[in-house]
N, C-alpha and C positions, 0 to 999 in steps of 0.2 A: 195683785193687791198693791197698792202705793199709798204712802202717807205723807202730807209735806209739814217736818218739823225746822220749828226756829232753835239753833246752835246756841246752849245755855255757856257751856266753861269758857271762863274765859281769855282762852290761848285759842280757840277754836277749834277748827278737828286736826289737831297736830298733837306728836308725844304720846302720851296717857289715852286719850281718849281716842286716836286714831288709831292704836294696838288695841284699847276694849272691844271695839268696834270687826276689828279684824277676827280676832281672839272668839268673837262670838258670834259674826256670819258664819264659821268654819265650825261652829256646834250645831249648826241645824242643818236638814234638807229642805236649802232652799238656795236658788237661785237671786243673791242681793247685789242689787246696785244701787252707787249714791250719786243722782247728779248733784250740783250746786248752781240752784234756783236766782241764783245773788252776784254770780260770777261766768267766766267764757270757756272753763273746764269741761271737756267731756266726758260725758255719764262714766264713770270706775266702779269694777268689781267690790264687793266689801272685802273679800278675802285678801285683797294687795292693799300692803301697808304703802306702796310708791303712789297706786292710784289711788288711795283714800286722802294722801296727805299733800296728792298733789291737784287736789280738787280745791287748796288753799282757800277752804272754808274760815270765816271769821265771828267771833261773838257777836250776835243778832241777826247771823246772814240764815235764809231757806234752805234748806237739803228735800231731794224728794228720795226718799227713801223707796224703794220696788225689789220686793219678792215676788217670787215663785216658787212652787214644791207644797207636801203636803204641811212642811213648819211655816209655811210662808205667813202666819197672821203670828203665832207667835215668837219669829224672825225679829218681823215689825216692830212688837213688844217689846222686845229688849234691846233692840237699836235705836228705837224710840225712848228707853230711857236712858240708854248712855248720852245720846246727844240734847238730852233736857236736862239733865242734872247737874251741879255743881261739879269740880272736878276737888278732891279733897287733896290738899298738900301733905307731906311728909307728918306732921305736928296733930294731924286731923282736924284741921282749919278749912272750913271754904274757903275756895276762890272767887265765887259769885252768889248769888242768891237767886232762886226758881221761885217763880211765883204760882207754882203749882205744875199742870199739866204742858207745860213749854209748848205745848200746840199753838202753830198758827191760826189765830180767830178771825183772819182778813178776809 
């Protein structure tokens, strides 16, 4: 299964959101990788925080997100909302604003 989502926080997938991402391919059975659709980085495990952050994702770039395993739809699910949500600062402040479902509609 694969999804291709548009990268909502706006630091991109680095810090915060390239550890949530990490943090939470490693709770399910499923085999996740993320290429970036937007950049010359090759496809990276979810599980490695070097290969996630070094796919140097950026706010409005594509990721195609790809699982496999029996979690593999709802893998997608929650890597599908780390990288479309705001990321919230210390203060519980946005960083950006989602206009909903961060799906690319191209």
């Amino acid at each position: 299964m694969e999804r291709i989502v548009r990268v909502v926080p706006e630091a991109g997938l680095h810090a915060r959101p390239a550890s949530q991402v990490v943090r939470t391919a490693n709770g399910f059975d499923a085999a996740v990788t993320l290429e970036a659709i937007d950049g010359d980085a090759p496809p990276a495990s979810a599980t490695s925080m070097l290969g996630v952050t070094g796919l140097n994702v950026k706010q409005g770039e594509r990721v195609r997100v790809v699982a496999e395993g029996s979690d593999a739809e709802a893998a997608l699910d929650a890597i599908e909302s780390i990288l479309t949500e705001s990321v919230e600062d210390g203060d519980g402040d946005s960083e950006s604003e989602t206009d909903g479902d961060g799906a690319d509609d191209t």
